[in-house]
C-alpha positions in Angstrom: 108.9 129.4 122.4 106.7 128.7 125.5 106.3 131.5 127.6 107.2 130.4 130.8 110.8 129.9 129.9 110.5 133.5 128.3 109.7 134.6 131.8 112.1 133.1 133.7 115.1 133.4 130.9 114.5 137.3 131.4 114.2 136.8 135.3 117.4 134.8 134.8 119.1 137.4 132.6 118.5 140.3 135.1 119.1 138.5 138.1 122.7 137.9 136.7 123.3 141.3 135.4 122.1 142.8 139.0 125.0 140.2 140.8 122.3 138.4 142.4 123.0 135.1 140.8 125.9 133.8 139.3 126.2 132.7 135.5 127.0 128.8 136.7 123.8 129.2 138.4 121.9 130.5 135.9 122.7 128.0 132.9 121.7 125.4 135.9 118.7 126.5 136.7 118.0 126.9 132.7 119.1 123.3 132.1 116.9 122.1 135.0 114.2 123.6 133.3 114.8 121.7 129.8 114.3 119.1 131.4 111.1 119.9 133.1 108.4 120.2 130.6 105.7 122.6 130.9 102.2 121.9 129.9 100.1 124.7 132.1 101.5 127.9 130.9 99.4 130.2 131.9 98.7 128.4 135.3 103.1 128.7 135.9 103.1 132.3 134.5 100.7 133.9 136.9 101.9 132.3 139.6 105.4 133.6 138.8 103.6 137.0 137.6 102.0 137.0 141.4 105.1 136.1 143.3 108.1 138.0 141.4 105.7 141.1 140.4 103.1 141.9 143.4 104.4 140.4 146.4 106.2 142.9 148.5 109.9 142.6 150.1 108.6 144.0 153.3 108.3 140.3 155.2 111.5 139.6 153.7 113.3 142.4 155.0 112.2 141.9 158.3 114.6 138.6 158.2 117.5 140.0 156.3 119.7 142.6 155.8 118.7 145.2 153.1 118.8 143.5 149.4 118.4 139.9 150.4 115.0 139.6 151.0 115.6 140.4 146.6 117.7 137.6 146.5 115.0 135.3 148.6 112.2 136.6 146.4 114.0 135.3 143.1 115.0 132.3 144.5 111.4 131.6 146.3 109.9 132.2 142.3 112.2 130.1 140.9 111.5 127.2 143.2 108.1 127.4 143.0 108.6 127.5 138.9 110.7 124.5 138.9 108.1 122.4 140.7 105.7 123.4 139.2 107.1 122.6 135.9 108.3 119.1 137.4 104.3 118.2 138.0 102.8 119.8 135.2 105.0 118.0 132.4 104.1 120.0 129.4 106.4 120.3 126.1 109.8 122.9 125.4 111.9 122.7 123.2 115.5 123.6 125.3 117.9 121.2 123.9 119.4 121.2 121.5 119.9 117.8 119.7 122.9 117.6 116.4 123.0 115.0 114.4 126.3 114.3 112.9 127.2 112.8 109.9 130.2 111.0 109.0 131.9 108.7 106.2 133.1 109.2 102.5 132.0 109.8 99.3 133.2 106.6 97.3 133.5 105.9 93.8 131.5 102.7 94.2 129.7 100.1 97.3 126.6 101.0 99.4 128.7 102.8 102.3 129.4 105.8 100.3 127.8 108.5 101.1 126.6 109.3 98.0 124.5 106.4 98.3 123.5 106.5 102.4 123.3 110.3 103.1 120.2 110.9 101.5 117.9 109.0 103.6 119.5 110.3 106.7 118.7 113.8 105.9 114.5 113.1 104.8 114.2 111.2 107.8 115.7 114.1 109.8 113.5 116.2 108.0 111.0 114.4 108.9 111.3 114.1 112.8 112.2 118.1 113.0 108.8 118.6 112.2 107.5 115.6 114.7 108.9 116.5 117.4 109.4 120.4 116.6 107.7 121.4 120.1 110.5 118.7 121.9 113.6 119.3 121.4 115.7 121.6 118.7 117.5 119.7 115.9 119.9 120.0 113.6 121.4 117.9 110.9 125.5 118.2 110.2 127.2 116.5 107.4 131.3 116.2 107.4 133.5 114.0 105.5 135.2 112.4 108.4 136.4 109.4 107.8 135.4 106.2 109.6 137.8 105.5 111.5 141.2 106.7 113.5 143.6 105.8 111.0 142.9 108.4 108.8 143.0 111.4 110.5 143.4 114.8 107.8 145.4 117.2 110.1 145.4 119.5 107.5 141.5 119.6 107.4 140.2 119.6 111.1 136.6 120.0 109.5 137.2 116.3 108.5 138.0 114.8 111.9 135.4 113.5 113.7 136.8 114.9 117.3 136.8 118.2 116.5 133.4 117.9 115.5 132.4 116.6 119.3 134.5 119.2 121.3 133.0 121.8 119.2 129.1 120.9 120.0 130.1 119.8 123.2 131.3 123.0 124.1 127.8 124.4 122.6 126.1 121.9 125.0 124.5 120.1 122.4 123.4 116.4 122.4 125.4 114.8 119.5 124.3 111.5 118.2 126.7 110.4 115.1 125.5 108.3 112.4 127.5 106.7 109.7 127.1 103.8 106.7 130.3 102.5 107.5 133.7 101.9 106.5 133.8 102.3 102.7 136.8 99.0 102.8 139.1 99.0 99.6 139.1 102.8 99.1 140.1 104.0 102.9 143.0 102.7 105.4 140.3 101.4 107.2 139.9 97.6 108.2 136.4 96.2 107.3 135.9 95.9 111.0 137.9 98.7 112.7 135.8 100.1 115.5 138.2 102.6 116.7 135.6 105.1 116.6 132.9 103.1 118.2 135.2 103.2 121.3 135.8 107.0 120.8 132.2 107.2 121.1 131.9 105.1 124.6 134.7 107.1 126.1 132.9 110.3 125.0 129.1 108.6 126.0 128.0 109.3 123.4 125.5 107.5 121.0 126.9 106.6 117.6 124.7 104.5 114.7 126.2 102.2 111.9 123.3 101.8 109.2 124.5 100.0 106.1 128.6 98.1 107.0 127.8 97.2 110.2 129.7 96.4 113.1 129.2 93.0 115.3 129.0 93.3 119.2 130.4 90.6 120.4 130.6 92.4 124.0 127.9 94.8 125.2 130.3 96.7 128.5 133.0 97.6 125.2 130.4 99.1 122.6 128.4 101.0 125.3 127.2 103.3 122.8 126.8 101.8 120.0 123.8 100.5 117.7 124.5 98.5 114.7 121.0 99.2 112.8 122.0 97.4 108.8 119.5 94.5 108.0 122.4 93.0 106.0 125.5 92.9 108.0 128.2 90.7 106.5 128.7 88.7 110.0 125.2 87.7 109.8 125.0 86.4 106.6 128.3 84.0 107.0 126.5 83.0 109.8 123.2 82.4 108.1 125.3 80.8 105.2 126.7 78.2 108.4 123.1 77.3 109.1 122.2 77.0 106.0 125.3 74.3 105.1 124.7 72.6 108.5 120.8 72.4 107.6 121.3 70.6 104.6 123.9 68.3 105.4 126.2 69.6 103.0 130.0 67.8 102.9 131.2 70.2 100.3 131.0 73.6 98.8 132.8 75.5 96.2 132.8 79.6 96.6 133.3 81.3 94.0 134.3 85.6 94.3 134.3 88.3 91.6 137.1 90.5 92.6 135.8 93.8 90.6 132.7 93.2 92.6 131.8 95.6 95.6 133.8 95.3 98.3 131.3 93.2 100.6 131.5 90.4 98.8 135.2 89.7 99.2 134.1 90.2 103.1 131.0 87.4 102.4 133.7 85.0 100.5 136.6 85.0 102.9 134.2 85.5 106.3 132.8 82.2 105.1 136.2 80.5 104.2 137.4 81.7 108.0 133.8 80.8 109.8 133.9 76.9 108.5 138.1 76.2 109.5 137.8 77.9 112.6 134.6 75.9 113.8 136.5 72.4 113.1 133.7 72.0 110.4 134.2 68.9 108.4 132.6 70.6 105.1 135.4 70.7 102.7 135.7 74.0 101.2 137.3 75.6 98.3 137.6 79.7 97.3 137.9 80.4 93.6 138.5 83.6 92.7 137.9 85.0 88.9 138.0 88.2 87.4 135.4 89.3 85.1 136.6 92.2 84.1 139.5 91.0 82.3 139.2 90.2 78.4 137.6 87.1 76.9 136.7 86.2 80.1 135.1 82.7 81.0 133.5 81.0 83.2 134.7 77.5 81.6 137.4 76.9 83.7 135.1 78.0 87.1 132.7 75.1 86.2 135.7 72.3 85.4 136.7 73.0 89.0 133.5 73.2 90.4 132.6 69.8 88.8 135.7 68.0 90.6 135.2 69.5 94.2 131.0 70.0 95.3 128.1 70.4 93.4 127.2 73.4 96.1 128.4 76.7 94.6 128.5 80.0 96.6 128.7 82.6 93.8 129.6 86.1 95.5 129.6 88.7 92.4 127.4 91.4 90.6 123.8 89.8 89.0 125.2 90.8 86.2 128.1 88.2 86.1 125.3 85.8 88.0 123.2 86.0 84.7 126.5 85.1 82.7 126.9 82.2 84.6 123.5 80.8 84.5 123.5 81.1 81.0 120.7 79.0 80.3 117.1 79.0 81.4 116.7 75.9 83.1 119.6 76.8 85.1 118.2 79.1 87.3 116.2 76.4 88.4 118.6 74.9 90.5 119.9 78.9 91.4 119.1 79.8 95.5 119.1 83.4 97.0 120.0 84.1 100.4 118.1 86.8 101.2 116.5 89.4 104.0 112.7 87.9 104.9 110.8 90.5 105.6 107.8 89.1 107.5 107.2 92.4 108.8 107.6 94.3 106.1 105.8 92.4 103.2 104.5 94.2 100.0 101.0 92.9 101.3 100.0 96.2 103.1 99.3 97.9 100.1 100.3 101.5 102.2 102.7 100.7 103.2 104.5 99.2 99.5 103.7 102.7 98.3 105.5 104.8 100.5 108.9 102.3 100.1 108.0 103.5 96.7 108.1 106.9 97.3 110.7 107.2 100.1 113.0 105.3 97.2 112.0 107.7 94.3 113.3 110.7 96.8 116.4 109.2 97.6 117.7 108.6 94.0 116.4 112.0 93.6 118.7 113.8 96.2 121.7 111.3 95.3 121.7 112.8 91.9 120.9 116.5 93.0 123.7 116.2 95.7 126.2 114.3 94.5 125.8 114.1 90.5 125.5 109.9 91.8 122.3 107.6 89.9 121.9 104.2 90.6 119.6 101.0 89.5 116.7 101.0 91.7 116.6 97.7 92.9 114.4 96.4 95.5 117.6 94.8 97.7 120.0 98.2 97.6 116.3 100.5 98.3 116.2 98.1 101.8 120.0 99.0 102.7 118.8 102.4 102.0 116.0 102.6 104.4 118.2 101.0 106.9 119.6 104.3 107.2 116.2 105.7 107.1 114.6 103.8 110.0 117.5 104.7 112.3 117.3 108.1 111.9 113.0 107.7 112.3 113.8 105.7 115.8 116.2 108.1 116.9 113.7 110.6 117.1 111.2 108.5 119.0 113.8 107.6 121.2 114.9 111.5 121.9 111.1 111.9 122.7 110.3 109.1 125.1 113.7 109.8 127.0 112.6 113.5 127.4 109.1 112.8 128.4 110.4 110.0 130.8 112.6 112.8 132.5 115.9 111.6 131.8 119.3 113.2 130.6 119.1 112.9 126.6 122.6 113.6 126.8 123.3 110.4 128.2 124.5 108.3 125.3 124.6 104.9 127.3 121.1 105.6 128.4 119.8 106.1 124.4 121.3 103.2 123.5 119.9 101.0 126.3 116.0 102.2 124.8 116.9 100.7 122.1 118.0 97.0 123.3 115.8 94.1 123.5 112.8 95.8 122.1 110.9 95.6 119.3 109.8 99.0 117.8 106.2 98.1 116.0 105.6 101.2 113.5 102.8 102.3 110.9 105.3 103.0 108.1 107.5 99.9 108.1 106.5 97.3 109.7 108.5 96.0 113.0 112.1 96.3 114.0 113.8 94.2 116.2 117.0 95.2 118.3 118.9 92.1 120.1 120.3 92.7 123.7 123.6 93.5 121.8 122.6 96.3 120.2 122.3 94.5 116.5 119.2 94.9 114.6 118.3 91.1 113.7 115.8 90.8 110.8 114.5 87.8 109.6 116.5 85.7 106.6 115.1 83.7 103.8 116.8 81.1 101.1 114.7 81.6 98.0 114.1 79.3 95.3 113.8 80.6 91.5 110.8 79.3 89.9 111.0 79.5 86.1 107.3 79.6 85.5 106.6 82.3 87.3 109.9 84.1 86.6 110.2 85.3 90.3 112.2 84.1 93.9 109.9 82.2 96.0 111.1 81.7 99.7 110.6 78.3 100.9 113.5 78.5 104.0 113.2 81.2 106.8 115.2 82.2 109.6 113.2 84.0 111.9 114.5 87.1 113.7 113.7 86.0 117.0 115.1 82.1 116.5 118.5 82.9 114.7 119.6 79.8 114.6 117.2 77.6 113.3 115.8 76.8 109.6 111.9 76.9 109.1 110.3 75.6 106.3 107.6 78.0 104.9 106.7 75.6 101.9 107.4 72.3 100.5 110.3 72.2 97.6 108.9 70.2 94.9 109.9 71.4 91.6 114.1 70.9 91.8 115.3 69.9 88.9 117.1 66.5 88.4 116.9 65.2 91.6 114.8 65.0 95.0 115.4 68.0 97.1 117.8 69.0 98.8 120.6 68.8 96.4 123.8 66.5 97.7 126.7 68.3 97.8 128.2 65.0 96.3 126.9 63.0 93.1 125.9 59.6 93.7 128.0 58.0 92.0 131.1 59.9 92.5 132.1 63.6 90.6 133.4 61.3 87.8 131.1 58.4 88.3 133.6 56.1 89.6 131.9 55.3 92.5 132.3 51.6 93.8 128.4 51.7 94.7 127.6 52.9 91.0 130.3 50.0 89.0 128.1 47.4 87.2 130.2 44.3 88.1 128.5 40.4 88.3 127.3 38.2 86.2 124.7 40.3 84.4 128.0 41.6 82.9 129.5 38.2 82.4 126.4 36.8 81.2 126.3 39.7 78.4 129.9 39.0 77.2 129.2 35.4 77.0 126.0 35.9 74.9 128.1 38.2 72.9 130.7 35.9 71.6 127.6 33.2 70.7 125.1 35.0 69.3 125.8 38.3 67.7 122.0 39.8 68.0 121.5 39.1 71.4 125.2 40.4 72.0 124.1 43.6 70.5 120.6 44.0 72.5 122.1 43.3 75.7 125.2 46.0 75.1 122.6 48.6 74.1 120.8 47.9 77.3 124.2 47.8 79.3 125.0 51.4 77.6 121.5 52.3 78.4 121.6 51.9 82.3 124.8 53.6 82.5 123.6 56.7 80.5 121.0 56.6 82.8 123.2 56.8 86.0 125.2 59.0 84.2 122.7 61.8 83.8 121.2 61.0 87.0 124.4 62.4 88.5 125.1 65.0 86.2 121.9 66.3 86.0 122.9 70.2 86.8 125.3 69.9 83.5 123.9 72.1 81.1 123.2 71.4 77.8 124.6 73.6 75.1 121.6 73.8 72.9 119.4 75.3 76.0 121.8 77.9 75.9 119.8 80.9 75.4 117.7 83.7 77.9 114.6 85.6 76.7 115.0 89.4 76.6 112.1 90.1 79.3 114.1 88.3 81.7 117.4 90.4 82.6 116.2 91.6 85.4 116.0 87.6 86.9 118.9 88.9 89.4 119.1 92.3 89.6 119.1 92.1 93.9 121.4 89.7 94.2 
């Protein structure tokens, strides 16, 4: 601890012991000084050491009764160390910062915290030794449940309020952080945000990092920062773009109901997002069950085939795999997924310490929670959502302090973070709308079979949310010329008027027919031959059963989706 506050924490102490100041003046005068920061130490201290320690009460006494000019000589030192502290601007660590944890430990889905905690706490390791000559942090982690509708009277450890009375009355700065509402295994709607206007009333900041909340109005969610790169809202509204982009008529969703729990949000926020806009896409949600025995997905496809030849599939990669039984079929398979521009594997740095940041979170999941799960490259970028908020948090907490403003001001936190763009070494840059909603960029992958991997050839830029950019030129769909219609050409059961092979090439092949067997013949075969043609023209994305088969090395074709 600096010296100078030392000093003038001693002074303090015996100035209030002696009755010459009073205790709500002394915690003032030591707030005021947290806020100052102190760079010339030995400059303050001998100025203090000169004034409080040498200088005589003889002039002072002179102009007060007896014992004031004491008073005046305490008060003259501490003004003089309080300006100079205001113009030297050096470094102290006087407040205290807590972090606070909150959400549950689920049995499954990327909200538990099981899953989300870990990062949190290596991040917050990590900026308690960056700024360790700032501010003094620590790191609190409760089982409160996300929102008000659960409250555990029985267990007041495991409600969030008692939590912020108890720090508050400590004088702490208490910024909460949570993954989320962990929906179909808590009372809690998939987008309640009763806490998030706990947290306004209370001023201060609180962080969602992997569920998400959307901020539709800025003066209601004063104090709050949605931080997740894969919020459900945005992907429906990607999946819009996406529909509107390609000129789509029709689509067929299709949701795995023992799937994690955001996917039942994807399917049905989709389903809501094109019959509230008056869209004129036709839309139809099938709903299966994979877990249940001799499951198929025969009948899936027979009512696919009569509705779109657009499926949304909204399941495990597991089940994906099942579906797309067949090699060639991934060829027509497309991934929405995060784009990454500034984050892309080619800083070769910057790859490896994913890499390693990932390799400590598993580590910890296990260690903490007895929890493992499949490191795959979609779930590690949820993870270091969490991460990356805790990282900017600390940055944040610095610049406020060395700008001279009230940390414990959640509105003001929460305002550094809007509209900016944070550019950092470790990974890459991070953009956060006027809203308060990190926006990252999106991309619709194609999966190439030769090179067994997802190439994006669609982006949506972070900064341009609602447009489509081509990165590349689609060349290798299979079947037909890209993009896909959503309807075949000649109808779903080829009945199409256009497509109907009426006139007199037809009468002219009857006619033959009756006179001249051999000709008869030659022109039927050609007849049966032009419509076999159409045929598989527009049932091209029919599989056929003798391509049914997928190579061992390739299981892990959709482990991120």
């Amino acid at each position: 601890m600096p010296v100078t506050y030392k000093l003038l924490q001693r002074t303090l102490k015996c100035a209030t012991k002696r009755s010459l100041l009073s205790t709500k003046m002394d915690d003032t005068l030591l707030r005021t000084f947290s806020f100052a920061h102190l760079r010339n130490h030995f400059l303050v201290y001998y100025t203090i050491d000169f004034i409080v320690r040498r200088s005589t009460r003889k002039v002072t006494d002179m102009f007060y009764p007896k014992g004031q000019g004491v008073k005046w000589s305490i008060a003259f030192s501490l003004g003089v160390l309080l300006f100079l502290a205001t113009k030297t601007g050096a470094d102290y660590p006087a407040i205290n910062v807590s972090i606070v944890v909150f959400g549950r430990v689920a049995v499954k889905g990327v909200t538990s915290l099981s899953v989300t905690e870990p990062p949190y706490e290596v991040a917050y390791e990590r900026i308690k030794q960056a700024y360790q000559d700032r501010f003094i942090i620590d790191y609190l982690q409760t089982r409160a449940p996300p929102c008000l509708s659960i409250i555990p009277a029985e267990v007041p450890e495991e409600c969030l309020p008692w939590w912020y009375y108890k720090l508050k009355a400590l004088d702490h700065v208490i910024i909460f952080i949570t993954p989320g509402n962990v929906f179909g295994t808590l009372s809690c709607g998939v987008n309640d945000t009763s806490l998030n206007l706990l947290a306004a009333d209370w001023n201060a900041l609180m962080v969602n990092t992997a569920a998400g909340i959307e901020i539709s109005e800025r003066s209601t969610f004063s104090t709050s920062l949605s931080f997740t790169s894969v919020a459900a809202w945005q992907y429906v509204d990607f999946t819009q773009i996406l529909i509107a982009h390609l000129k789509w008529k029709s689509v067929f969703l299709v949701w795995d109901e023992p799937s994690v729990p955001v996917f039942e949000s994807l399917a049905k926020g989709v389903m809501k997002a094109l019959s509230q806009t008056g869209s004129r896409v036709a839309s139809r949600l099938h709903t299966v069950n994979s877990s249940t025995t001799r499951f198929s997905f025969g009948p899936t496809l027979h009512f696919f085939g009569n509705i779109s030849r657009v499926m949304f599939f909204y399941g495990h990669a597991t089940q994906l795999r099942r579906l797309l039984q067949a090699r060639e079929a991934f060829q027509s398979l497309l991934v929405l997924q995060p784009f990454n521009e500034g984050r892309t594997g080619s800083n070769q740095l910057r790859g490896q310490r994913k890499v390693e940041l990932a390799r400590e979170f598993r580590r910890r999941s296990l260690l903490k929670y007895n929890a493992s799960y499949a490191p795959g490259n979609d779930l590690i970028d949820i993870l270091m959502d969490g991460y990356i908020a805790v990282s900017l948090i600390g940055q944040v907490l610095n610049e406020t302090l060395s700008g001279g403003q009230d940390p414990s001001n959640g509105r003001g936190l929460a305002d550094s973070f809007l509209n900016r763009t944070f550019h950092t070494a470790e990974f890459g840059d991070v953009y956060i709308d006027a809203k308060g909603q990190r926006k990252d960029g999106r991309a619709v992958a194609h999966y190439n079979v030769e090179q067994i991997n997802r190439l994006p050839f669609l982006a949506q830029h972070a900064s341009d949310s609602d447009v489509l950019s081509p990165l590349i030129n689609l060349t290798d769909w299979p079947g037909a010329p890209w993009p896909p219609p959503s309807e075949p050409k000649c109808g779903y059961r080829g009945d199409s008027p256009t497509c109907r092979t009426t006139g007199a090439a037809e009468t002219f092949s009857g006619a033959v027919l009756a006179s001249i067997a051999l000709i008869g013949a030659c022109a039927s075969l050609v007849v049966r031959t032009i419509k076999q043609q159409r045929r598989r023209e527009s049932e091209w994305w029919i599989v056929d059963t003798r391509n049914l088969y997928m190579d061992r090395g390739q299981t892990s074709i959709a482990d991120g989706c």
